[in-house]
N, C-alpha and C positions, 0 to 999 in steps of 0.2 A: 435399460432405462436412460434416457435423456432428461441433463440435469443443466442450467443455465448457471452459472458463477461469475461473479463478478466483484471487485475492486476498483474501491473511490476513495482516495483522499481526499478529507472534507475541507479541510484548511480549518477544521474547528467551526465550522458554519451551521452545523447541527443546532447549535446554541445560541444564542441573541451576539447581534456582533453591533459594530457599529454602522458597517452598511447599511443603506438604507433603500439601496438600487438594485444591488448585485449577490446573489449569492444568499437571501436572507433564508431561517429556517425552513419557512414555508415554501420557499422554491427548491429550496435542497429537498423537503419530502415530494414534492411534485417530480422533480427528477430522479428520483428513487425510484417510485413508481412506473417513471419511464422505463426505465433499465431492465425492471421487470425482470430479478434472477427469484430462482429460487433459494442463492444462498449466495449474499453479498458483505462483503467484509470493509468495512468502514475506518482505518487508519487515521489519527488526528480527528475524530466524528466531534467530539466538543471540549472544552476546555472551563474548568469552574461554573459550571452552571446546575444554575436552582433547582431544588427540589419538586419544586413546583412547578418549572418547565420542564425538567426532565420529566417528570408526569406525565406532562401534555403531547411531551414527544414522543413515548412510549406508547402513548393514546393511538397517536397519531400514525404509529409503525404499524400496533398489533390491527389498526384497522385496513393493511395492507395486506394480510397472512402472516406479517411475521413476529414470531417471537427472539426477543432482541437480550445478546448477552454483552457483558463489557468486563473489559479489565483496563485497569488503572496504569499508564506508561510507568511511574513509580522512578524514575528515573536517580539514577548514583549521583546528585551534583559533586560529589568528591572525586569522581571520574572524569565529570563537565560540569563546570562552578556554572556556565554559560548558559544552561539546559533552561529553555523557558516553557517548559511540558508541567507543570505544575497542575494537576486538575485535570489536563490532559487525558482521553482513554479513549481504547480500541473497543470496538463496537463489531457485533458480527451479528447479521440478521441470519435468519433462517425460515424456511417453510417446510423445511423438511426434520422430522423430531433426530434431537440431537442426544445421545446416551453420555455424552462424559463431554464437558468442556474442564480444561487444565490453563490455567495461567503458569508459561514459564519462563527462564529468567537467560536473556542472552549476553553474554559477555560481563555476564555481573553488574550491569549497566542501565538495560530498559527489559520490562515485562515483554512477550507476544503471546500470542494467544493457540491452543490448541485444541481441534473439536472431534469427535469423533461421529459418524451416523454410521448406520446401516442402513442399505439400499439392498433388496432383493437379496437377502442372508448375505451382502457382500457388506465388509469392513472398511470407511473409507477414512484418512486422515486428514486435515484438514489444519495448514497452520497459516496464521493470519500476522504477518509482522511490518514494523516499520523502523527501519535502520538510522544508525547515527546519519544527521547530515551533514559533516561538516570533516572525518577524519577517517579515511580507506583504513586504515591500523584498526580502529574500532569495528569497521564494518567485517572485515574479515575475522574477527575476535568473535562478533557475532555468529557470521556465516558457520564458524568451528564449532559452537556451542550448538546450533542449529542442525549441523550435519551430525553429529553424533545422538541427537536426539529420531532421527529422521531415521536412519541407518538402524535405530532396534525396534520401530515398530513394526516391519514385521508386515506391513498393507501397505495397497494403492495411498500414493501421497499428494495432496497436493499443497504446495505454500504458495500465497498470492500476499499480495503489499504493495507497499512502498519503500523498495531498495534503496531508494537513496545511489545509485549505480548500474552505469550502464556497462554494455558487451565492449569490452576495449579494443577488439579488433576490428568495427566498423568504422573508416572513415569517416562518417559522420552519423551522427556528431561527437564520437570518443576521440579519434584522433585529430582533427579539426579544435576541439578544447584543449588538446595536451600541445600544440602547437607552440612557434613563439611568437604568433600572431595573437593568438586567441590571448596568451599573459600579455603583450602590449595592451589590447583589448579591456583587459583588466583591472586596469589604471586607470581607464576611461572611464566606461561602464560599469555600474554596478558594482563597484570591486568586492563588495563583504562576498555576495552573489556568486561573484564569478568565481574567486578561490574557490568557492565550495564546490564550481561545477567542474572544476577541472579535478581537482581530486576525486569528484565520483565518476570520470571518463575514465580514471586508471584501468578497469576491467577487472581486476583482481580478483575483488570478493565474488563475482558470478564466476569466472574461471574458476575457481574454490568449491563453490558448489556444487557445479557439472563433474570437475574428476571427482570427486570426494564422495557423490551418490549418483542416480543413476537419472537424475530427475535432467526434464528438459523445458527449455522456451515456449510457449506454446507458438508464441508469434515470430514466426521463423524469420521475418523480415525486416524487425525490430522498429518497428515502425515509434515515433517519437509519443509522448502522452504527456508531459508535461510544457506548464507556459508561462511566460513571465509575467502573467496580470496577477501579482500575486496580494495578497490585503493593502502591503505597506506600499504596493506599485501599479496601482489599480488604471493608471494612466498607461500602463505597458499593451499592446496588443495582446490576442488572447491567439495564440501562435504556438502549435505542438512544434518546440525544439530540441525536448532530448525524450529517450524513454528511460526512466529511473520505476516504472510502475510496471511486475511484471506478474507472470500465472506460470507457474513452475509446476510439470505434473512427472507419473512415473509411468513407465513403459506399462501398455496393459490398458492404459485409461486412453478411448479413442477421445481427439475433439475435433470441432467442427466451428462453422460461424466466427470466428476471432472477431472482436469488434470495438472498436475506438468510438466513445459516445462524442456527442456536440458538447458545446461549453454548459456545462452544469453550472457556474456560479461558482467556482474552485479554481485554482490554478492548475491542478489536477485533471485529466478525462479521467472516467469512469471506463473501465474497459470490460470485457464480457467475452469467455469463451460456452459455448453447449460439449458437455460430457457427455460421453458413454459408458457405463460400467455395466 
C-alpha cells in the first residue's frame, strides 16, 4: 500500500496572525490541501489561539479527510528562560485511522508527538518532532531521548519534523555556515539569525541519529527547505537555503516521489515523500 507523508512547519500560521498578505490561515488550509498527504505532521501549526478558531479550523481540516490530533510544545523555560512556544502545539493530520497517539517528552525540554496505525496487519510508528533552535547540546540531548525511544519499538519507524539541523558533512550549506566567512557574515546579517544557523550546520545531532538507529534520510541529496522570509523578515526573499526539515524512515519502508512544495506562506516548504509498506 502506497501511503503519501508529509511535513510543514507552519510558523504558527494555522491561527490568526497579523499578516494580512502572506501566509493567512486560510491559505495555510488551501495549501494543505495542496499537499494532499495522507498523513501530514504540522510543527509550530498555531500558537494561543481561540477556542472558537480552533473550532473553525478543525472544521475546516475534518472537511478535508482528516482527523486532527495535537500536543502542546509544553516547553522547560528553566532549561530556555528565552522559549517563546507558549501556547504553541504539534498538530498531526491523518486519513488513515490511528490506534495510539503518545505525547513524549525529549531532553526534558519540549513535548513530540507519537502515533501508531496499522496498514495491511502491518505496525507502523510514526514520530512527529520539532527540535531546540538555537543550541546543538540541546538538540542532541533530544536526538538521545528520541533514539532510545525508537530502538524499543520494535516496527517500521518513521520520524519527520523540524530538526532544527542540518547533514554536517555537505558543503553546502553546513560547512559554508561553519566557515569564518559565514561568522564575519554574522555580524552583518541577521546576527540573532545567523548564530542560530551556524550552530544547526554542526551536523552532530543527525550523525547521532543515523549510528545510534538504523533510520535514514529519505532525501539522499539534501536538498535545502527552509528560507529567510520569516514573520519578523517578511521583506527577506523566499529562497530554500538550508535543509533543517527532514523524513527519517527505517530499512523495509520502500519511498518514492520525494518532494519540496512552492512557498506555502511559511518560511518553511512543506515536503512529501509516497511510502510502501
Amino acid at each position: 500500500m502506497n501511503i503519501k507523508i508529509a511535513s510543514w512547519n507552519l510558523e504558527s500560521r494555522l491561527g490568526n496572525t497579523t499578516t494580512k498578505n502572506r501566509g493567512t490561515p486560510q491559505q495555510i488550509i488551501e495549501n494543505i490541501k495542496s499537499v494532499n498527504a495522507d498523513i501530514l505532521f504540522l510543527p509550530d501549526a498555531y500558537k494561543k489561539i481561540s477556542a472558537d478558531e480552533l473550532k473553525v479550523r478543525t472544521k475546516e481540516l475534518n472537511s478535508l479527510g482528516y482527523k486532527t490530533y495535537s500536543v502542546p510544545y509544553d516547553d522547560n523555560i528553566n532549561l530556555r528562560q528565552k522559549s517563546d512556544s507558549a501556547g504553541t502545539s504539534l498538530v498531526l493530520l491523518s486519513k488513515l485511522p490511528i490506534t495510539v497517539i503518545n505525547t513524549i517528552r525529549l531532553g526534558s525540554y519540549r513535548n513530540a508527538l507519537h502515533a501508531v496505525i496499522e496498514v495491511n496487519e502491518k505496525v507502523l510508528n510514526i514520530f512527529g518532532i520539532h527540535l531546540d533552535d538555537i543550541h546543538e547540546s540541546m538538540r542532541v540531548t533530544q536526538i538521545n531521548d528520541l533514539t532510545r525511544i525508537i530502538n524499543s519499538t520494535g516496527a517500521p519507524v518513521i520520524v519527520m519534523g523540524d530538526f532544527n539541523a542540518m547533514h554536517g558533512e555537505d558543503f553546502w550549506p553546513a560547512s559554508f555556515f561553519r566557515s569564518k566567512f559565514a561568522k564575519m557574515l554574522s555580524k552583518i546579517i541577521l546576527p540573532d539569525v545567523f548564530i542560530r544557523v551556524t550552530e544547526m550546520a554542526s551536523g552532530e545531532a543527525l550523525k547521532l541519529l543515523e549510528v545510534n538507529t538504523d533510520l535514514s534520510d529519505v532525501d539522499k541529496r539534501h536538498r535545502p527547505t527552509t528560507t529567510p522570509k520569516m514573520r519578523e523578515h517578511e521583506w527577506m526573499p523566499s529562497i530554500k537555503l538550508i535543509q533543517i526539515d527532514h523524513i527519517y524512515t527505517s530499512p523495509g519502508i520502500t519511498t518514492s516521489n520525494f518532494h519540496i512544495h512552492s512557498d506555502g506562506g511559511s518560511d518553511h516548504r512543506a515536503i512529501s515523500v509516497v511510502i510502501e509498506i
